[in-house]
N, C-alpha and C positions, 0 to 999 in steps of 0.2 A: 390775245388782241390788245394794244397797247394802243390808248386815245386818251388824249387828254379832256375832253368832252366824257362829261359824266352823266347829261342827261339822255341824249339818244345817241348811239353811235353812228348814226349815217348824218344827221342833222339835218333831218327833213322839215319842210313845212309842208300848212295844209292850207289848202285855200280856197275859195269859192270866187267867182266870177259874172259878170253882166259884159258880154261883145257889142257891141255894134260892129259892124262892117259897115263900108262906104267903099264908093269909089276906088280910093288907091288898095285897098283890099285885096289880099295874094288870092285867096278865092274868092270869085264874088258869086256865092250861092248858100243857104242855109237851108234849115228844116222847114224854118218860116217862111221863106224864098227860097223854093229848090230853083225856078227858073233867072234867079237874080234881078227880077226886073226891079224890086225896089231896091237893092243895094248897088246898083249901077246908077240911080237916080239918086245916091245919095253921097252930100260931097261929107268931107272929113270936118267942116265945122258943122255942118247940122248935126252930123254922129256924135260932137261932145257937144253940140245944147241939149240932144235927147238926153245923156248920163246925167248930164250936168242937174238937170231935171229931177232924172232918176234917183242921183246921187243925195240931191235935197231932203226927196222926200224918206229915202234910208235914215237919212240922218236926222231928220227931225222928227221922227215915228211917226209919220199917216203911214206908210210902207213897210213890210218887211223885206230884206233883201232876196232869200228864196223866194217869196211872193212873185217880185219881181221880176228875178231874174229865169224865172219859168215861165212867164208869159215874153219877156220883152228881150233876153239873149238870145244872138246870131249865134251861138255855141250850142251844139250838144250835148253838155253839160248841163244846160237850159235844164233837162225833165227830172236833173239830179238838183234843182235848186240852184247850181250855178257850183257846183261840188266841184273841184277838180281833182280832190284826195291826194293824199300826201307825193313831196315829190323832193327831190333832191336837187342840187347844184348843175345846172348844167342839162337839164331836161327841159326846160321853158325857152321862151326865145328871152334874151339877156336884160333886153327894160323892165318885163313884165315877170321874171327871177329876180332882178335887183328891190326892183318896188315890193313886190311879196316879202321878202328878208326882212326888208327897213320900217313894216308892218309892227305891228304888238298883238298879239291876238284877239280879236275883236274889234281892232280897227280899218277905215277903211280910208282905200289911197284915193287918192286924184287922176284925174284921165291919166292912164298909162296907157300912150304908143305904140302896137307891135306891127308885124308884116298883114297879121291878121284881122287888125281893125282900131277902133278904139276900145279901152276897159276899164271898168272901178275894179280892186280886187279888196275882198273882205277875206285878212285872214282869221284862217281856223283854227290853227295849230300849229 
């Protein structure tokens, strides 16, 4: 096997996650709202001032992001701390792959866009 990457050879990352869903949300139902009725009632700028919020208090330690993101993500990932585990090129939907890549580990992004709603992504690895 010939790579010129000498640290991992698939060149994965590892990431953790906080969703909101709203509105334009390809599903609009979670664990938190199996029936959707709050994320139908919820448009796409309330969804980034709840992060935005969210994202605040990550950053400025009142919060941990697990904490967080196991009470307050629309993802099931939620009961893993917001875990998504490692993942390679081409497995996420492509805003929320680009944004995890351009990461450093430990840091976290800005509302990132997908079909699936709004997200902060803290990566892991």
């Amino acid at each position: 096997m010939s790579s010129s990457k000498t640290t991992t050879t698939t060149n994965q990352v590892r990431a953790s996650h906080i969703l909101i869903k709203h509105q334009g949300s390809r599903r609009k139902a979670s664990w938190k709202d199996p029936e959707g009725r709050v994320i139908m009632n919820t448009t796409r700028d309330s969804a980034v001032s709840q992060l935005k919020s969210i994202r605040d208090d990550i950053v400025s330690g009142k919060a941990k992001f697990d904490d967080l993101a196991t009470r307050l993500s629309d993802c099931s990932s939620a009961k893993r701390g917001g875990d998504l585990g490692p993942f390679g090129r081409g497995q996420m939907q492509k805003p929320f792959e680009e944004a995890t890549y351009a990461l450093k580990v430990g840091e976290i992004s800005d509302i990132v866009d997908t079909d699936s709603g709004v997200h902060i992504i803290m990566r892991t690895g």
